[in-house]
N, C-alpha and C positions, 0 to 999 in steps of 0.2 A: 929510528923508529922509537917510537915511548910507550910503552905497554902500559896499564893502570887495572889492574887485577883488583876488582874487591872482593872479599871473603865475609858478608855477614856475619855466616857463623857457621862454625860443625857441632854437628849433634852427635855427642856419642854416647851412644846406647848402650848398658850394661855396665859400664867404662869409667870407674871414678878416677882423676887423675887429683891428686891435690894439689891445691893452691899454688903451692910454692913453684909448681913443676911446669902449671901450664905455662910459664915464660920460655921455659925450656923446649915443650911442646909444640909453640907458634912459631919461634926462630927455627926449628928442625922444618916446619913444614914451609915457609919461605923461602928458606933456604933450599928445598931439595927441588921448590918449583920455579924458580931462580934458573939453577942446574938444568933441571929439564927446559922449560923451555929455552934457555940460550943456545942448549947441545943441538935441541932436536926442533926446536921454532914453534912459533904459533901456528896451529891449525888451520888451511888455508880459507875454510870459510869464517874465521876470524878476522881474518886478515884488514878486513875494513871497518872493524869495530863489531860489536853485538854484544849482547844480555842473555845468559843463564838463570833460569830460575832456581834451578835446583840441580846436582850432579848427584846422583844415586851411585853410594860408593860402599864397596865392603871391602874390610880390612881384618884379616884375622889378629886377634891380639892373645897373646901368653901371658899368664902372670909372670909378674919382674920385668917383664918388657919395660927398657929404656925411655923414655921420653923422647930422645933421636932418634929412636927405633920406628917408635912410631907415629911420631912425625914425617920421615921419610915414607913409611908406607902409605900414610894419606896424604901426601903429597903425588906419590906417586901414581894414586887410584882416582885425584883431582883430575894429574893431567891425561889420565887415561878417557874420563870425562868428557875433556874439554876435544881429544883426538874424535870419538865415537860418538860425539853429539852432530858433527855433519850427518 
């Protein structure tokens, strides 16, 4: 199967990451939706292909939070998305 995910963009609110980070930030969040869907699979009405407009996602964030930190978290709030949109 070949999966082809695209991510526009996230908007985050509140939330300045600096320049330097967000490389850091986009590999954390590829990576943890990687993980998850390999572990736990595509959504079964995904399953034949389809289009999201938009995934309404909240993420708590701490100051000093990591870049990995939280990158996995909105990875993980993505693929919670993507389970709860059937």
């Amino acid at each position: 199967m070949v999966l082809k995910l695209n991510i526009e963009q996230i908007i985050l609110e509140g939330v300045d990451v600096p320049r330097s980070q967000r490389p850091r930030l986009q590999a954390a969040v590829s990576a943890e939706l990687f993980r998850l869907l390999t572990e736990k699979g595509l959504p079964q009405h995904l399953q034949n292909g389809g289009a999201i407009s938009s995934i309404p996602a909240t993420v708590n964030v701490t100051k000093g939070i990591k870049p990995e930190q939280m990158g996995r978290s909105i990875a993980q709030s993505i693929y919670g998305g993507l389970v709860n949109e059937g």
